[in-house]
C-alpha positions as CSV (number, residue, x, y, z in Angstrom):
1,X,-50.4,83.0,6.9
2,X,-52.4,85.7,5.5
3,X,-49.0,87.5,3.4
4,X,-48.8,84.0,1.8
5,X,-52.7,83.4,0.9
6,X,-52.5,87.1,-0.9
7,X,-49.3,86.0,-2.6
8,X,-51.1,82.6,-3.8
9,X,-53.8,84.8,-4.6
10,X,-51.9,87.2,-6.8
11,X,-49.7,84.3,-8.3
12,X,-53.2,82.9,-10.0
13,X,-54.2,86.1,-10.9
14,X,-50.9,86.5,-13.0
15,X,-50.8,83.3,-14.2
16,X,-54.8,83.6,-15.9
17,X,-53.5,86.8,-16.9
18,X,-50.3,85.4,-18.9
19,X,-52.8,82.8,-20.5
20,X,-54.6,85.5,-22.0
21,X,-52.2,87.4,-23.3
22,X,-50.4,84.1,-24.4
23,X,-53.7,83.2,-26.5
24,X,-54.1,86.7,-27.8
25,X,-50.7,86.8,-29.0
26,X,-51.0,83.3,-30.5
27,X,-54.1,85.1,-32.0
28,X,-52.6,88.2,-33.6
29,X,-49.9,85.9,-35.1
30,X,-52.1,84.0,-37.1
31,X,-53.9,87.0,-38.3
32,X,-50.6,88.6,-39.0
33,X,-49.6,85.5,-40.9
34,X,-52.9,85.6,-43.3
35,X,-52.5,89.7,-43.7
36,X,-49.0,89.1,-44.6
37,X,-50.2,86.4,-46.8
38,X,-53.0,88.0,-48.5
39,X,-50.6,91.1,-49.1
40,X,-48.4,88.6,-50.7
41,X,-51.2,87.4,-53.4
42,X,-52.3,90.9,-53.9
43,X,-48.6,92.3,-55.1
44,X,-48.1,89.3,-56.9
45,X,-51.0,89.9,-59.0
46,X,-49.9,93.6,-59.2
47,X,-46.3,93.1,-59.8
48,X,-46.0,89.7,-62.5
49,X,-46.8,91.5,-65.8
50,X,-43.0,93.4,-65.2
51,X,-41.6,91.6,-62.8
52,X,-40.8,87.9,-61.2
53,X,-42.1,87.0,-58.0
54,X,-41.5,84.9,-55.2
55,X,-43.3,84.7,-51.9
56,X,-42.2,83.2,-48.8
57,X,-44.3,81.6,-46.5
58,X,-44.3,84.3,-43.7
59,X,-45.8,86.3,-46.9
60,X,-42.5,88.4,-47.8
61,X,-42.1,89.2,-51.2
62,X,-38.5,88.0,-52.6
């Protein structure tokens, strides 16, 4: 009985801990997105006096 409340135990322990690093990566993919976004707008502006541009929505420059 005791083996199986420590396993419980542990269980919740890992699952709070997958939440968080499930929010935090959820978190650093949005910021990715704007970064790669942002980058996008700023070699845009750089690039279109010689060049044609064409970004795509995950900010890559085509």
């Amino acid at each position: 009985i005791h083996l199986m409340l420590a396993v419980r135990e542990e269980v919740e322990l890992l699952r709070k801990r997958i939440n968080q690093l499930s929010e935090r990566n959820a978190q650093l993919e949005r910021e990715n997105y704007i970064l790669r976004s942002l980058t996008c707008a700023v070699e845009s502006t750089t690039y279109t006096s010689t060049h044609s541009v064409t970004c795509t929505p995950g900010g890559a420059i085509v």
